[in-house]
C-alpha positions as CSV (number, residue, x, y, z in Angstrom):
1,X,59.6,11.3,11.8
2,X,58.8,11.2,7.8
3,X,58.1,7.8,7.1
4,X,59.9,5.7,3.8
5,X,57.6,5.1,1.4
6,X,57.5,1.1,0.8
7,X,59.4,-0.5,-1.5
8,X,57.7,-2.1,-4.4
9,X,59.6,-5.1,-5.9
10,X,60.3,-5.8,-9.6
11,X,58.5,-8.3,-11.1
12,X,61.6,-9.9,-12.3
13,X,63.4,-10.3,-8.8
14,X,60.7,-12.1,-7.2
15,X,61.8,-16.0,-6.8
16,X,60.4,-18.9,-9.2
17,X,59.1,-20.7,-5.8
18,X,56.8,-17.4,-5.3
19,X,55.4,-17.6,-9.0
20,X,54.7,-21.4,-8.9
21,X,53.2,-20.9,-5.6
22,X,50.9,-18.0,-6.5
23,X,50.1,-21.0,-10.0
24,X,49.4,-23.5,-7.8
25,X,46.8,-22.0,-6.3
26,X,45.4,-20.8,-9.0
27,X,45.0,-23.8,-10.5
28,X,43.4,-25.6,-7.5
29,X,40.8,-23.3,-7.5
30,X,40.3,-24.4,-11.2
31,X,40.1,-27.3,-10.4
32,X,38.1,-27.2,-7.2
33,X,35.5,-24.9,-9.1
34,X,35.1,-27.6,-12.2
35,X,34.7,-30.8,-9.9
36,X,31.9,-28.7,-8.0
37,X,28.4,-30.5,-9.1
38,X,26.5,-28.5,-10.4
39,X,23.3,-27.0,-8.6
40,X,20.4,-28.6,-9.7
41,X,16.9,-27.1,-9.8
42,X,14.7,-28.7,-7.4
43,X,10.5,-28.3,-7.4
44,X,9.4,-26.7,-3.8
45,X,6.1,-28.1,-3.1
46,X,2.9,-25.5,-2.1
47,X,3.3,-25.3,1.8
48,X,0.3,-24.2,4.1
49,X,-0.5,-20.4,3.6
50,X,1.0,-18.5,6.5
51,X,-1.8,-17.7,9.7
52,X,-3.8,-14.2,8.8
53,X,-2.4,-12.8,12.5
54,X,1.3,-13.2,11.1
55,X,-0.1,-11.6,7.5
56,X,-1.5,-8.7,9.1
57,X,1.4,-8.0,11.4
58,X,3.9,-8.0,8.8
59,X,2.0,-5.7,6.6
60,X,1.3,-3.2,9.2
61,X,-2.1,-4.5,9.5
62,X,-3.1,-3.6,6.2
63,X,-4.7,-6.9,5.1
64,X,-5.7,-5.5,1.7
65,X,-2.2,-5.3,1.0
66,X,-1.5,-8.7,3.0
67,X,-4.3,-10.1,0.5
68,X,-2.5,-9.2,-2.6
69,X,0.7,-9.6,-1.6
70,X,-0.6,-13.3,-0.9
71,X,-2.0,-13.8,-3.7
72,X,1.1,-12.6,-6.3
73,X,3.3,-14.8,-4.4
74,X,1.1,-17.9,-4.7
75,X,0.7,-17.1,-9.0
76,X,4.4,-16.8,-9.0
77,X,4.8,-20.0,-7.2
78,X,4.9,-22.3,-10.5
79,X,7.6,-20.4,-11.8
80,X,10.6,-21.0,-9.4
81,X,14.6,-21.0,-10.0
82,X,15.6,-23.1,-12.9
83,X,11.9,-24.5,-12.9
84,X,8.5,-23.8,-14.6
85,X,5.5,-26.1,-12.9
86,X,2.9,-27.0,-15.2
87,X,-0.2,-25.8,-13.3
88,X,-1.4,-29.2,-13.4
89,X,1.2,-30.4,-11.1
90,X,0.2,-28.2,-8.2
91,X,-1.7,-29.7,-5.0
92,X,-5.0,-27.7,-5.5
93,X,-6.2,-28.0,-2.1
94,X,-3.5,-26.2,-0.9
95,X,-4.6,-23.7,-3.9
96,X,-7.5,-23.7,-2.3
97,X,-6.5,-22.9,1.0
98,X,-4.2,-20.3,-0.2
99,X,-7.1,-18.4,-1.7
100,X,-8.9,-18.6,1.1
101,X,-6.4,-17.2,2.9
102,X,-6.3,-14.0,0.8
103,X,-9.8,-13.4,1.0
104,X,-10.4,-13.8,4.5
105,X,-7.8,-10.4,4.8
106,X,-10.2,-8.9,2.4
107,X,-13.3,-10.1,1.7
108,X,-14.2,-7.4,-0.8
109,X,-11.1,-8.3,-3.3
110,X,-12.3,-10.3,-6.0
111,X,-8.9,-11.1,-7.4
112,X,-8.9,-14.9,-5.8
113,X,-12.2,-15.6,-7.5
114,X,-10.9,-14.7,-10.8
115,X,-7.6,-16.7,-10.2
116,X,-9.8,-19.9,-9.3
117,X,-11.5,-19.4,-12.5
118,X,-10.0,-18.1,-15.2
119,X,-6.2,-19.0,-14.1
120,X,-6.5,-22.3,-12.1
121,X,-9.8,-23.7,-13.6
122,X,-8.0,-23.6,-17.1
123,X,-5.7,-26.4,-16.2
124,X,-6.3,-29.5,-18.4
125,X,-7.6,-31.6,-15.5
126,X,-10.9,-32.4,-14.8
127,X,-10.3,-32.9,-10.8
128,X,-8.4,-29.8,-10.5
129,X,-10.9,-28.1,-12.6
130,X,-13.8,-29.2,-9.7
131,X,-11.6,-28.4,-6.4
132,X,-11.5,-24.8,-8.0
133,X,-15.0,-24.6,-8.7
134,X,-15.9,-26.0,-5.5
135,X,-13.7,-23.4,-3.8
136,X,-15.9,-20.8,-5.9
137,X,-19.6,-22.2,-4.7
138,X,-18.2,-21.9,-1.1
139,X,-16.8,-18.6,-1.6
140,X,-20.1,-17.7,-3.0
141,X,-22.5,-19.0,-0.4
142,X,-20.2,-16.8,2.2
143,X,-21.2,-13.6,0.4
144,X,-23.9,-14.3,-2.5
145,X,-25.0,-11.0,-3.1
146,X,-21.6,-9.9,-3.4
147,X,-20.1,-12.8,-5.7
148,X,-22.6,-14.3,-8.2
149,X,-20.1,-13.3,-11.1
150,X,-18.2,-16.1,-10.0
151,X,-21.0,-18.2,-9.6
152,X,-22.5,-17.5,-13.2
153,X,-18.5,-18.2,-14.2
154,X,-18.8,-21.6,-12.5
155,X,-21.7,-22.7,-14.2
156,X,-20.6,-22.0,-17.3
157,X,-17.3,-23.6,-16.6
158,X,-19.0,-26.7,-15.6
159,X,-21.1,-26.6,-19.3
160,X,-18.9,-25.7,-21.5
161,X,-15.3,-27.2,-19.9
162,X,-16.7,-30.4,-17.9
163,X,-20.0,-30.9,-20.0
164,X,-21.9,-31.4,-16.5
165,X,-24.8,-30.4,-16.8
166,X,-26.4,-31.3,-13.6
167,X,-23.0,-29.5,-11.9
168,X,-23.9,-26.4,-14.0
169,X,-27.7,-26.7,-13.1
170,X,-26.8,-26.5,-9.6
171,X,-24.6,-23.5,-9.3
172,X,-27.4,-22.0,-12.0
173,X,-29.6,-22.4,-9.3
174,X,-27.5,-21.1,-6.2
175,X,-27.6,-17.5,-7.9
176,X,-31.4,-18.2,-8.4
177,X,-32.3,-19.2,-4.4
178,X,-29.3,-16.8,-2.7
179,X,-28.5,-14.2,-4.8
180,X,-32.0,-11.8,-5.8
181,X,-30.3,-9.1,-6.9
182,X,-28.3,-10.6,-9.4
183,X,-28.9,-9.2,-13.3
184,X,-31.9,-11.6,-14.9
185,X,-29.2,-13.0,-16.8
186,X,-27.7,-14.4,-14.2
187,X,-30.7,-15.6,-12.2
188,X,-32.1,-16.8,-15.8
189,X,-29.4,-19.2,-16.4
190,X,-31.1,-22.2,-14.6
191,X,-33.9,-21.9,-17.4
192,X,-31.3,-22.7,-20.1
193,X,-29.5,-25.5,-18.5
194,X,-33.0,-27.3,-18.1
195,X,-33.7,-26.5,-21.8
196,X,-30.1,-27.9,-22.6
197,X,-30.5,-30.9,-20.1
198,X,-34.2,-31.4,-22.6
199,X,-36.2,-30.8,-19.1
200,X,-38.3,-29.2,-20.7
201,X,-41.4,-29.7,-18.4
202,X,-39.3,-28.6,-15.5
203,X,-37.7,-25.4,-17.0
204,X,-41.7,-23.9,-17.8
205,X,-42.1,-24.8,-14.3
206,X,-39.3,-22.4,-13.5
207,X,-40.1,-19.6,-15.3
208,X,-43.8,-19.5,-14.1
209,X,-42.4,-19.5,-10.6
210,X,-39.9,-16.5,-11.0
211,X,-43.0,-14.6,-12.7
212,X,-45.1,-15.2,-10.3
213,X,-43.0,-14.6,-7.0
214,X,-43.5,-11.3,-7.3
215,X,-39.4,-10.0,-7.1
216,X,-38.6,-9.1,-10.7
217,X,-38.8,-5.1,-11.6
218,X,-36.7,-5.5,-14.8
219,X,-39.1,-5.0,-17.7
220,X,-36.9,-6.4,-20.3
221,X,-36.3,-9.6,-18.1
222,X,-40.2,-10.1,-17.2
223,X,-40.5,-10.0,-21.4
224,X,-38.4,-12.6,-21.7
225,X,-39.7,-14.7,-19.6
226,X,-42.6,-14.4,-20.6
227,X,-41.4,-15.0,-24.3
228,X,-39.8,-18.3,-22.9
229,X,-42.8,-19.2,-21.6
230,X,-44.5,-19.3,-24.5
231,X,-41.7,-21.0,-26.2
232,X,-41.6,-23.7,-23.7
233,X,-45.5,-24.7,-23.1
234,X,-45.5,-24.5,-27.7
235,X,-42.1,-27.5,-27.6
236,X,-44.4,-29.2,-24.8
237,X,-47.6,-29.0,-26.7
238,X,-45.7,-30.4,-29.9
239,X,-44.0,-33.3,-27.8
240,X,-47.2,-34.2,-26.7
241,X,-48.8,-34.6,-30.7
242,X,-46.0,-36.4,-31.5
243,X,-46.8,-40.2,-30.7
244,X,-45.3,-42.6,-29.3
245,X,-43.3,-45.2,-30.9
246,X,-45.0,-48.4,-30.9
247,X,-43.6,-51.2,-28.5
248,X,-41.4,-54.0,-31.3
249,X,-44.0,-56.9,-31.9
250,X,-42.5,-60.0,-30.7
251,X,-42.4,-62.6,-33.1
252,X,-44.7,-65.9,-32.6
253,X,-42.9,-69.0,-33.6
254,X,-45.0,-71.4,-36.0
């Protein structure tokens, strides 16, 4: 049996009630929509990085991938709906542990190291600048052969952005005792903090002992040290001509 198509009412016949009903509800949606408060941007704190078992499983156990991953999420974390975090507002120890976290799925990546120094470190805050440094020298004494770059970074960090010299002196010498095959430049640098620190006495020390120990094979770093040497035991030689100033003389009341 052929079916009637439907009818479709005029506009005009259909009833005033139908219109103001169809208005009315309408306009309580209006209104329902414009008393809604709106959402407001709220900062999510830095949680605990997620375990490496539950990283690994979700990426198939590729943990290089898990690493990265990891450590995109955690850069992006400052910038968050409605919200831009000052860097300096972030819990650093939880940084910290986040960047851990990505290199224990790959300890070859270097990509943490350079975000604790060159992204984190930056921050205008002494204290946050020292947790990311002290992440670094940890990292470091893990795998020294592997990451005195980062080492070198941190002592020059600690010279040039905290102007602590002793701090720099000893991540200078951290490359020095556990990293050997380092460049010279690198293994040098403990020489020029000494010079800058005016220990002069202990830097030719120094020197004399990396000459003499019997590992350097670079040529053009032997010369140098040699050079500095020389430069070294000259400054002492001309300290020592230079006298001393006499003590004041106390005055003797008549």
């Amino acid at each position: 049996m052929r079916r009637r198509p439907a009818r479709v009412r005029p506009l005009a016949r259909v009833s005033l009630l139908a219109w103001l009903a169809v208005l009315g509800g309408l306009a309580g949606q209006v209104a329902w929509h414009a008393s809604a408060a709106p959402a407001v941007a709220r900062y999510q704190p830095l949680g605990e990085p997620p375990a490496a078992a539950v990283l690994r499983l979700l990426a198939l156990d590729e943990p290089a991938l898990a690493s990265r991953v990891l450590s995109v999420w955690l850069q992006s974390h400052d910038t968050q709906p409605g919200l831009s975090v000052p860097l300096r507002e972030l819990d650093y120890d939880r940084v910290a542990q986040w960047l851990e976290r990505a290199l224990e799925l790959d300890p070859q990546s270097s990509y943490p190291l350079l975000a604790a120094t060159r992204i984190y470190a930056a921050v205008r805050d002494d204290g946050r600048r020292r947790r990311m440094l002290e992440f670094v020298e940890a990292q470091f004494l893990a795998r020294p052969a592997e990451r005195w770059r980062w080492m070198a970074e941190a002592a020059i960090l600690a010279k040039h952005r905290l102007h602590d010299l002793p701090l720099a002196l000893r991540y200078a010498r951290a490359i020095t005792e556990h990293a050997p095959g380092a460049p010279g430049w690198a293994r040098d640098m403990s020489v020029v903090v000494l010079e800058d620190m005016g220990e002069l006495e202990a830097a030719r020390l120094l020197v004399g002992a990396l000459l003499h120990d019997g590992r350097l094979s670079d040529p053009r770093e032997i010369d140098f040290l040699q050079r500095k040497l020389e430069e070294l035991e000259a400054r002492l030689e001309e300290q020592a001509r230079i006298p001393a100033d006499p003590p004041p003389q106390r005055r003797v009341h008549e």
